[in-house]
Steps between C-alpha positions, in 0.01 A plus 500: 500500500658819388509816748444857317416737775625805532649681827321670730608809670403426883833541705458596893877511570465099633766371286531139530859336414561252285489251751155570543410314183604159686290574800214573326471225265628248774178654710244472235625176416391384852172410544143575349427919435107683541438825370460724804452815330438592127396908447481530094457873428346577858257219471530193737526208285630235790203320522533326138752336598353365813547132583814483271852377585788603312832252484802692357734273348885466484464488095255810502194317458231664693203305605107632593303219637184492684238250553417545135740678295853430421684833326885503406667769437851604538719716754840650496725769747729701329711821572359775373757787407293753372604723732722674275792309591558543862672297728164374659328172359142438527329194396185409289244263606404361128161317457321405179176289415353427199156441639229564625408888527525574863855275511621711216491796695749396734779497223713800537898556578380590877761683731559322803411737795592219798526201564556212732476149482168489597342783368600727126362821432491647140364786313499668168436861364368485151724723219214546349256704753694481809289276729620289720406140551604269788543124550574313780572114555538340867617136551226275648 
């Protein structure tokens, strides 16, 4: 699955190093994921994805499943140097889906805001009009 997303310009001053990319794949890799949070252009979206777990793989495969439904997508951290070359690295969160609608709304090049091994918090201000969405996973 290819990745074409372009950077985002969220940066708080929290940059993460590079060793950061370890700790937060080894943490996602861990365990099953819910959707704790999901704002889409100031409208709460978190309870579509009530009742799903998410399993983040070591070879990017991300999984949806509920009782019903099984989605894949894919997932990917990166450094992100668009900050005009500083010194400071942050990272992308990368997630994409083909399918369905409200799964395909998740895919993005999100900037990590924190994160711990139990809990990562994302967002995303649009280029185009400036909003700001916000996702956030939490291990079960």
């Amino acid at each position: 699955m290819a990745f074409n997303f372009s950077c985002s310009s969220y940066d708080d001053g929290n940059a993460l190093d590079n060793n950061s990319i370890s700790s937060v794949v080894t943490a996602m890799n861990s365990g099953t994921w819910r959707i704790t949070k999901y704002i889409d252009s100031d409208m709460n979206e978190t309870a579509d994805f009530s009742g799903y777990n998410f399993t983040f793989t070591e070879n990017n495969i991300l999984m949806a499943k509920n009782s019903t439904d099984e989605i894949m997508g894919s997932w990917l951290v990166v450094t992100d140097d668009s900050n005009g070359g500083s010194s400071s690295t942050y990272l992308d969160f990368i997630i994409s889906f083909s399918g369905p609608v409200k799964f395909i709304k998740l895919s993005d090049d999100w900037d990590i805001k924190s994160s711990t091994s139990a809990k990562i918090e994302l967002i995303d201000i649009s280029g185009g009009n400036g909003e700001t969405d916000y996702l956030t996973f939490e291990k079960n």
